[in-house]
Backbone as numpy.savetxt, mean C-alpha at the origin, in Angstrom:
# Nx Ny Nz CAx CAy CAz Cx Cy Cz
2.15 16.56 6.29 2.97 16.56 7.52 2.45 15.50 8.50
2.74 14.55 9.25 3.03 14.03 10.13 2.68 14.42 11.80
1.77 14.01 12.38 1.08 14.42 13.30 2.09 14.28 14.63
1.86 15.51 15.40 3.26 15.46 16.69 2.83 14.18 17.13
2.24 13.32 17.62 1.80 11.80 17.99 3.53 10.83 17.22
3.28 11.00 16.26 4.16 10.14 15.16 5.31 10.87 15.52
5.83 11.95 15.71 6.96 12.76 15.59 7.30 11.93 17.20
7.00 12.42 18.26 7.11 12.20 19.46 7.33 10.30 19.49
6.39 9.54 19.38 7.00 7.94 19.28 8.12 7.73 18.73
8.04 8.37 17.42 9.53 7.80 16.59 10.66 8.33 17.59
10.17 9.35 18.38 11.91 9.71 19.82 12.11 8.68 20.49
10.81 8.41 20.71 10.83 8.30 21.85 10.28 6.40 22.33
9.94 5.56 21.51 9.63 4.50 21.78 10.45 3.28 20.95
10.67 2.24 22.08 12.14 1.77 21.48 11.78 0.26 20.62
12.56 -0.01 19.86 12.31 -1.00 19.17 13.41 -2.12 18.98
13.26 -3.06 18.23 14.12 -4.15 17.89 13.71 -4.59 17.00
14.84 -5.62 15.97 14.72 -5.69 14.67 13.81 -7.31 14.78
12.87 -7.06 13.78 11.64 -8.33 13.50 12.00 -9.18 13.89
13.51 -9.30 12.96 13.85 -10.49 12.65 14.72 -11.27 13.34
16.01 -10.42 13.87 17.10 -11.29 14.86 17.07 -10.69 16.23
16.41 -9.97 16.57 15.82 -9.67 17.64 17.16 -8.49 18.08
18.39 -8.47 17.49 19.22 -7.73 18.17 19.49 -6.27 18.19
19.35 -5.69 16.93 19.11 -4.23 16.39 18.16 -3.72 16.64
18.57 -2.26 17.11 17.60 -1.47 17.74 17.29 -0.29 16.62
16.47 -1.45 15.58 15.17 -0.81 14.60 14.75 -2.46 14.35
13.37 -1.83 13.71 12.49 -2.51 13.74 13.07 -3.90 12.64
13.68 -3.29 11.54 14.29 -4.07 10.71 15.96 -3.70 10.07
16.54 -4.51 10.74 18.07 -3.77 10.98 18.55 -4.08 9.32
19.41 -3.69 8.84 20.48 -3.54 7.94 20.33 -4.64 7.17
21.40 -5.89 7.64 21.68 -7.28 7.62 20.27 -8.14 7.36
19.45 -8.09 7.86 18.16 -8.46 7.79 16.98 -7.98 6.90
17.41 -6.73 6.57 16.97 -6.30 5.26 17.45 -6.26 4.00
18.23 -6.55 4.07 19.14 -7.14 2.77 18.87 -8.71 2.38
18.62 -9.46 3.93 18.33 -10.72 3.16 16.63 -10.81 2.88
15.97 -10.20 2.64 14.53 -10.39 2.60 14.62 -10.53 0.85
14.03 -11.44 0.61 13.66 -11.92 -0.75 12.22 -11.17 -0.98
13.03 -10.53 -2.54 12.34 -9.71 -3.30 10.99 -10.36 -4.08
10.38 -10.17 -4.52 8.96 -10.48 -5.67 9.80 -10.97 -6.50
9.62 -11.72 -7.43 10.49 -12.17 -8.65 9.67 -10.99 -9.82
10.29 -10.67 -11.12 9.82 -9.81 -11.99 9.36 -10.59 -12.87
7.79 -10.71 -12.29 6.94 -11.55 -12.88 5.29 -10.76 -12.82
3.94 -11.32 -13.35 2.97 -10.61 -13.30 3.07 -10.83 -12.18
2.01 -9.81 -11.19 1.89 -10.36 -10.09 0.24 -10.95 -9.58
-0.04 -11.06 -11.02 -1.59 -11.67 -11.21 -1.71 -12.73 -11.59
-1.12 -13.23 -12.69 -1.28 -14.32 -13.21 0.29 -15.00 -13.74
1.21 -14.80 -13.21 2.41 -14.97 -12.92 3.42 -15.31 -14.82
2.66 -14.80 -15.26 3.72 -14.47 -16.42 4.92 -13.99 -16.83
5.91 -13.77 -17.97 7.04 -13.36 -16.91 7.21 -12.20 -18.37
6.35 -11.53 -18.89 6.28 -10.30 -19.71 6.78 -9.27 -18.97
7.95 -8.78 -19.65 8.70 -7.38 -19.43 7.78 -6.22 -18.61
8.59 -5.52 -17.75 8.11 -4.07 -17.62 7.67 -4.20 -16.44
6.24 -3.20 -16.28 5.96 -3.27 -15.01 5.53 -4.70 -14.60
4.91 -4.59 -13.52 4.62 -6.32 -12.81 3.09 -6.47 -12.72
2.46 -5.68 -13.76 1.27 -6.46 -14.16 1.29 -6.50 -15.79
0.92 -7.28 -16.52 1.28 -7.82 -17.99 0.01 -7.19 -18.74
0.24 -7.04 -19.62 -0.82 -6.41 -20.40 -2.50 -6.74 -20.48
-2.47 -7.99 -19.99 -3.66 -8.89 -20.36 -4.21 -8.52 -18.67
-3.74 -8.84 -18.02 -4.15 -8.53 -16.12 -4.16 -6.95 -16.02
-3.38 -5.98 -16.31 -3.87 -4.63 -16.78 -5.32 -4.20 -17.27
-5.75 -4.56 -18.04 -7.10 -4.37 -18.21 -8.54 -4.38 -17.43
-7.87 -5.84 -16.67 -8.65 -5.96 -15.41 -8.72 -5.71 -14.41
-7.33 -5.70 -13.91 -6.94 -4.79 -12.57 -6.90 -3.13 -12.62
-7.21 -2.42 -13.98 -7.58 -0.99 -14.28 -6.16 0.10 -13.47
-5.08 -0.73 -13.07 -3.98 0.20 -12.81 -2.88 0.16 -13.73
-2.82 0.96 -13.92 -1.67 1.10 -15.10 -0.21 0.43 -14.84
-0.03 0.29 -13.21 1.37 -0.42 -13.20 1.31 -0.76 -11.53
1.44 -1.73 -11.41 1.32 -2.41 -9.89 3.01 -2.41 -9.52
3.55 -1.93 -8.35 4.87 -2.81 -7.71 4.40 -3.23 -6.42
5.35 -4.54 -6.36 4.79 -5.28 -5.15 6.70 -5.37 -4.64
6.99 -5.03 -3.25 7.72 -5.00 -2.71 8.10 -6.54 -2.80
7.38 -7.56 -1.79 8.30 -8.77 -0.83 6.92 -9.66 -0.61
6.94 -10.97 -1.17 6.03 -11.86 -0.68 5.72 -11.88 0.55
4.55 -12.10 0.57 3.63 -12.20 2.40 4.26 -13.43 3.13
5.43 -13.60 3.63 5.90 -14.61 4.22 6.10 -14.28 5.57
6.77 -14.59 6.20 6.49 -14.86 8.29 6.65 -13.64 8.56
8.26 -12.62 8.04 8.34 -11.50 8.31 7.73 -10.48 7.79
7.04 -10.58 6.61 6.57 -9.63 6.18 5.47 -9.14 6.84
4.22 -10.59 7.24 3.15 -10.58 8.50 3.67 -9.84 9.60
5.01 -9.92 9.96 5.19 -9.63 11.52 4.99 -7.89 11.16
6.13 -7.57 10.12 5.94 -5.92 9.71 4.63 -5.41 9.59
4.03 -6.16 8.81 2.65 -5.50 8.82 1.65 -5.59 10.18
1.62 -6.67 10.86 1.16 -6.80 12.19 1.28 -5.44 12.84
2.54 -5.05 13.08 3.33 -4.28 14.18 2.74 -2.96 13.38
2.48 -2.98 12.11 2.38 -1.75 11.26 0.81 -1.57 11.43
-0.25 -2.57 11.44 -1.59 -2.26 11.94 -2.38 -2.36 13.49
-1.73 -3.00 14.29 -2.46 -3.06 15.47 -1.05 -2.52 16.97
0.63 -1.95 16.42 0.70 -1.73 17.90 1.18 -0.12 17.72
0.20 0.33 16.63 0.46 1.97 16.34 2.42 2.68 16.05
2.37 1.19 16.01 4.52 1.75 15.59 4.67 2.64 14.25
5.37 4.05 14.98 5.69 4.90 13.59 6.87 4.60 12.63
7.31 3.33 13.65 8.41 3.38 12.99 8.29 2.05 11.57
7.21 1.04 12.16 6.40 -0.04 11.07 6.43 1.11 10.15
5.65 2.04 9.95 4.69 2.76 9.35 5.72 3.27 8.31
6.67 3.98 8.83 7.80 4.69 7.73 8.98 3.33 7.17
8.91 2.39 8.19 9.46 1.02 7.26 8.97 0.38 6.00
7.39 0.43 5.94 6.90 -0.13 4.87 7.22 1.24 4.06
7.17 2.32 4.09 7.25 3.69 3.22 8.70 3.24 2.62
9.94 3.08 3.47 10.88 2.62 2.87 11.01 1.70 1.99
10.67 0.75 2.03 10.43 -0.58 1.39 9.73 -0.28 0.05
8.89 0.58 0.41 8.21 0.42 -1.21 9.03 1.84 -1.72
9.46 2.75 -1.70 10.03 3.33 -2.16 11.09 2.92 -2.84
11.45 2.30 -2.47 13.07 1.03 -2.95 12.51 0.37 -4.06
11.29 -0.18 -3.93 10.29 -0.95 -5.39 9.82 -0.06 -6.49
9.59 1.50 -6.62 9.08 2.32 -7.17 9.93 2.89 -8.24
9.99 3.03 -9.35 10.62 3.71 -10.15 10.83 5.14 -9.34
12.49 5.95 -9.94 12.96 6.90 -8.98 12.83 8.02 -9.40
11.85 8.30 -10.56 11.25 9.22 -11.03 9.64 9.54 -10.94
8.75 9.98 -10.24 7.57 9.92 -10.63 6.87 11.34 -10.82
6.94 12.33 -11.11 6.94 13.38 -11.32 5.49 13.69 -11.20
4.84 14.68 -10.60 3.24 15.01 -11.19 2.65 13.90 -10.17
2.53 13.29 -9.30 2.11 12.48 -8.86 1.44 12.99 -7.55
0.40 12.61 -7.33 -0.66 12.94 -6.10 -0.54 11.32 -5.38
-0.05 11.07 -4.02 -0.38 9.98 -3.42 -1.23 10.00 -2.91
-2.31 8.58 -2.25 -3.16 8.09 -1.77 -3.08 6.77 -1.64
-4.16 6.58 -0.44 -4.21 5.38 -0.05 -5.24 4.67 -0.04
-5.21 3.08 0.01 -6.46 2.07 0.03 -7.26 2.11 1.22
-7.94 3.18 1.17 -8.67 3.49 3.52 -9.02 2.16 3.28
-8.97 2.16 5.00 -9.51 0.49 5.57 -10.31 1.16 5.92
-10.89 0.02 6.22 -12.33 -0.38 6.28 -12.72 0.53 8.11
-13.89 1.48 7.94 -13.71 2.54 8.86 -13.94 1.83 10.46
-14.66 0.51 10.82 -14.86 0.07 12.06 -13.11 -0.05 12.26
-12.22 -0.35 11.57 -10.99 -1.08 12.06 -10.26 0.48 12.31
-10.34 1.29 11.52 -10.05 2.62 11.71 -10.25 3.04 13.27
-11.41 2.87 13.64 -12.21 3.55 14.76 -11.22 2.86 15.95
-11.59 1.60 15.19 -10.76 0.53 16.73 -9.31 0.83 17.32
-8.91 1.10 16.46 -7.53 1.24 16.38 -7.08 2.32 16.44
-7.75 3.58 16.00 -7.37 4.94 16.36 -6.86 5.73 15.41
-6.29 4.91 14.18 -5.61 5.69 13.31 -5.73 4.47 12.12
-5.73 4.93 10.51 -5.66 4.09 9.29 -3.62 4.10 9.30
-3.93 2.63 9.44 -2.19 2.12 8.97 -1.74 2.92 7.34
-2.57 2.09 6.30 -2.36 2.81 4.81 -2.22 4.01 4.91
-3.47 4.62 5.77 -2.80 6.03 5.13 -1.39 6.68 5.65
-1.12 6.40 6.83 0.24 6.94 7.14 1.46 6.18 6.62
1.31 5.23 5.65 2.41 4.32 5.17 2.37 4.78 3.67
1.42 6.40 3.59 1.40 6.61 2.19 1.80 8.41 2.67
1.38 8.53 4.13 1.81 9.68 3.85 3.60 9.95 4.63
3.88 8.88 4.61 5.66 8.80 5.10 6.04 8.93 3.82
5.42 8.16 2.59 6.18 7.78 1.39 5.95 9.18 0.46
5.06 9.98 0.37 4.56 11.02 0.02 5.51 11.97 0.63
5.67 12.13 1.59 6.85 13.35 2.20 8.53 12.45 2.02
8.63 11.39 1.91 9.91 11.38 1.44 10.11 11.55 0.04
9.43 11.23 -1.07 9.37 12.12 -1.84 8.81 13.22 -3.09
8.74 14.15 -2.04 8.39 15.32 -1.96 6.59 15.65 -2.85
5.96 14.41 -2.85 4.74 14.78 -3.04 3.48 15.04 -2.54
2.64 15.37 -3.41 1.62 15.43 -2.53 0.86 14.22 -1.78
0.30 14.08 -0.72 -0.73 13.41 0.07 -2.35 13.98 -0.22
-3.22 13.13 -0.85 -4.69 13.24 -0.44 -5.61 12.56 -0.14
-6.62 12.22 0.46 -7.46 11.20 0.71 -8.56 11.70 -0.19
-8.10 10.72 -1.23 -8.75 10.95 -2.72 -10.15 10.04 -2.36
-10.03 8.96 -1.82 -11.54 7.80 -1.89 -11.67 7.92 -0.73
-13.00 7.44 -0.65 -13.79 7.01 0.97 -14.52 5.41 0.54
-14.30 4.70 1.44 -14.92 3.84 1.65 -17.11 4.13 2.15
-17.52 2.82 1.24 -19.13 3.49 1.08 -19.83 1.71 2.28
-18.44 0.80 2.10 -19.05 0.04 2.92 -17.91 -0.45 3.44
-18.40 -1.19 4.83 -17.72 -2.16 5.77 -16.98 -3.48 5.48
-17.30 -3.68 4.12 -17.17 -4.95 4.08 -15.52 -5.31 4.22
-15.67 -6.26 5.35 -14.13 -6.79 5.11 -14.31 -8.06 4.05
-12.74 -8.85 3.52 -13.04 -9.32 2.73 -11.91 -10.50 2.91
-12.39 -11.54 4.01 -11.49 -12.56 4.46 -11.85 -14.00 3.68
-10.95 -15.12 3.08 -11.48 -16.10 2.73 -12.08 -16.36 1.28
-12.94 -15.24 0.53 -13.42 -15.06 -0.35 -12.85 -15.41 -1.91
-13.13 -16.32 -2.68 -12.78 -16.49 -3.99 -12.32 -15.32 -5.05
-11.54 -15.48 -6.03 -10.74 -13.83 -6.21 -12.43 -13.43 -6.81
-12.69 -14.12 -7.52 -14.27 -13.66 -8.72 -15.29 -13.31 -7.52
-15.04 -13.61 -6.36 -15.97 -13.30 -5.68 -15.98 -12.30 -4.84
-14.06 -12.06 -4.89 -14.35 -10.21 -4.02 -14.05 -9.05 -4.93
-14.14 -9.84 -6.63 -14.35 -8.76 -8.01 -15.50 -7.90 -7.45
-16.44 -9.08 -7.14 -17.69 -8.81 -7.32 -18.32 -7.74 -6.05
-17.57 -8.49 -4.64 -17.92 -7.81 -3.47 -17.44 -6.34 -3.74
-16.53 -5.75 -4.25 -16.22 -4.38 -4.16 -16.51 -3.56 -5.04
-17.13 -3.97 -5.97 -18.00 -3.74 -7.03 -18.59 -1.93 -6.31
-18.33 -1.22 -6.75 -18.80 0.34 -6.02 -18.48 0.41 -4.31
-17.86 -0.19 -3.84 -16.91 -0.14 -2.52 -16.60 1.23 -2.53
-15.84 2.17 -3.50 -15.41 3.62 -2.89 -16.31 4.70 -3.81
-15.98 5.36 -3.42 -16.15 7.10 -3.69 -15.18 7.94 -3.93
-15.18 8.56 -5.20 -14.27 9.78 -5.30 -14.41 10.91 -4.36
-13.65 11.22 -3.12 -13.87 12.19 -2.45 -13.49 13.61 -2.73
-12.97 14.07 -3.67 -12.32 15.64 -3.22 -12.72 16.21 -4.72
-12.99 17.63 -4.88 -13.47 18.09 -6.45 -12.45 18.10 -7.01
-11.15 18.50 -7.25 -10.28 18.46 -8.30 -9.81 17.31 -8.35
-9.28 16.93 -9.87 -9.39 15.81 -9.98 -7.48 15.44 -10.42
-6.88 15.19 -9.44 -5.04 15.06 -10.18 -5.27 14.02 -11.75
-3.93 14.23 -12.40 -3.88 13.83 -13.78 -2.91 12.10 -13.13
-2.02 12.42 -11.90 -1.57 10.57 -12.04 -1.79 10.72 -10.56
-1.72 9.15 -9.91 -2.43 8.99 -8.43 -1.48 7.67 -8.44
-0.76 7.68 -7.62 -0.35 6.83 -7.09 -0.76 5.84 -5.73
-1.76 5.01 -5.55 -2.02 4.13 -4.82 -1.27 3.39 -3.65
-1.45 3.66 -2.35 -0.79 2.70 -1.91 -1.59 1.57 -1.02
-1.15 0.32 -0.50 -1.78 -0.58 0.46 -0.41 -1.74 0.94
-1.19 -2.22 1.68 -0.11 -3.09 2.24 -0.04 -4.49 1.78
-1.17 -5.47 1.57 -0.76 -6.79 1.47 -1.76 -6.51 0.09
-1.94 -7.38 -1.12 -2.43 -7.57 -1.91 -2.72 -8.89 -2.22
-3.77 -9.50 -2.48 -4.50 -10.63 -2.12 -4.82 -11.29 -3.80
-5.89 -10.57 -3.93 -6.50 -10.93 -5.33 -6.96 -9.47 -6.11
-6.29 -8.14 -5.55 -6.35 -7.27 -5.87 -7.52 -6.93 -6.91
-8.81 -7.04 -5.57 -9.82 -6.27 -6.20 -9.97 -5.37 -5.31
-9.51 -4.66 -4.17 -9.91 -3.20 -3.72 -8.89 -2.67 -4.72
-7.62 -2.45 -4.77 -6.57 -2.13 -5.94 -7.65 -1.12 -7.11
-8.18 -2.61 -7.48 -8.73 -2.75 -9.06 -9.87 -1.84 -8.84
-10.91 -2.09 -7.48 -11.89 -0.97 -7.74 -11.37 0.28 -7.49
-10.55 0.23 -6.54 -10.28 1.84 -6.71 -9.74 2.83 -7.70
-8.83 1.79 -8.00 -8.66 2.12 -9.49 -9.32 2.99 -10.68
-10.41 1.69 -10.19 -11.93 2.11 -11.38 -12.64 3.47 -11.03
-12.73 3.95 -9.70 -13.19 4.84 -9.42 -12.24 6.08 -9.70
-11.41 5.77 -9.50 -10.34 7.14 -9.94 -10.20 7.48 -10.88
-10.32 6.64 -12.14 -10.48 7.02 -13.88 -11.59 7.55 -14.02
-13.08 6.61 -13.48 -14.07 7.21 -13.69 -14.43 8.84 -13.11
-13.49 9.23 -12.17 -13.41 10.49 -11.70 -12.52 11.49 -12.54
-11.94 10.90 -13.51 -11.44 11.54 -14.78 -9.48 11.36 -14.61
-8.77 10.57 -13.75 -7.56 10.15 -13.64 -6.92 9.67 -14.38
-6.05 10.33 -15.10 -5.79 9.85 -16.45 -4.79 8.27 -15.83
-3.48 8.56 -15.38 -2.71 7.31 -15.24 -2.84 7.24 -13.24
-3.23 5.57 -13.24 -2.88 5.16 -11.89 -2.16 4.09 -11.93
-1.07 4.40 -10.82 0.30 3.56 -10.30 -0.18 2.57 -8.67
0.03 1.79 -8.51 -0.54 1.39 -7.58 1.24 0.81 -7.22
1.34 0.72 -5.38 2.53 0.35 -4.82 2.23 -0.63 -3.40
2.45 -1.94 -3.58 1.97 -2.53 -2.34 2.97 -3.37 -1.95
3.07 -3.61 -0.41 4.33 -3.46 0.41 4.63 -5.39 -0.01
3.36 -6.16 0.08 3.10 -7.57 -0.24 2.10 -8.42 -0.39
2.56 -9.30 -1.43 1.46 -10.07 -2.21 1.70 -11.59 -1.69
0.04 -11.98 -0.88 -0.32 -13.14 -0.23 -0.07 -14.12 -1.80
């Protein structure tokens, strides 16, 4: 459930659309229709093998069983996510939930959601984790569960960094937090880079005994 904070803004605080400034939502109709999709391609190493959008060979390494990536990181997608991490908008928050729900196969049955926690100083600063409420909009629309399955064990942000080199930085980055262990986990985050938090968390969730993980991210830099 959704904290009265979030219930009360979404009444009550007014918005306009990203993009043409005229619609009163954040991203009107017309403007979401023209946003160019991911092409159905890896989204690792850009191959163009059937199915989900990581290819069999980048699967192994990225340790999630099936990545969707909504909408390339282009001007508007920054602005959504901006508005979605630093001006506490509930309504960012259930936009990206929309968005990737639209990317997700419309069956997922058995599924426990969770999210990629940020990094806890940005948490603190800010008052609230963006991911997790952009996982728990998508989780109550439909109808699953929400848990904060991982904890973050360090600070490290991870700006600039070579992909082999933030393999390496997140290398034991989380923790399995909670004793029972769900059978599929669906992942969520917002921009995906070189998808090694993805990949470690990933790793930590099998090694916590997870049989299949789905990972869902809103856009790929």
């Amino acid at each position: 459930m959704l904290d009265l904070y979030d219930r009360l803004m979404s009444l009550f605080a007014p918005h306009s659309c990203l993009a043409c400034g005229l619609e009163p939502d954040l991203l009107c109709a017309t403007c979401r229709q023209d946003m160019s999709t991911v092409p159905p391609a890896c989204i690792v190493c850009g191959s163009l093998e059937s199915g989900s959008l990581t290819c069999s060979s980048c699967k192994r390494v990225q340790k999630c069983d099936a990545v969707y990536v909504s909408y390339p990181y282009n001007k508007l997608a920054q602005q959504i996510v901006h508005t979605a991490k630093f001006n506490r908008a509930v309504a960012a928050h259930r936009l990206l939930a929309e968005l990737l729900d639209e990317t997700l196969p419309a069956h997922m049955p058995d599924f426990v959601v969770t999210n990629v926690p940020t990094v806890y100083r940005h948490v603190r600063q800010r008052g609230f984790d963006h991911t997790e409420r952009i996982a728990k909009h998508l989780a109550e629309m439909r109808k699953l569960p929400f848990q904060r399955l991982l904890e973050r064990k360090s600070n490290l942000v991870q700006v600039g960094s070579a992909r082999q080199d933030r393999l390496e930085q997140m290398k034991g980055a989380f923790r399995f937090a909670v004793k029972t262990t769900p059978s599929k986990v669906l992942i969520i985050d917002d921009v995906k880079t070189t998808g090694a938090s993805l990949s470690e968390c990933a790793r930590e969730l099998k090694r916590a005994g997870v049989e299949h993980v789905y990972a869902a991210v809103f856009a790929k830099a």
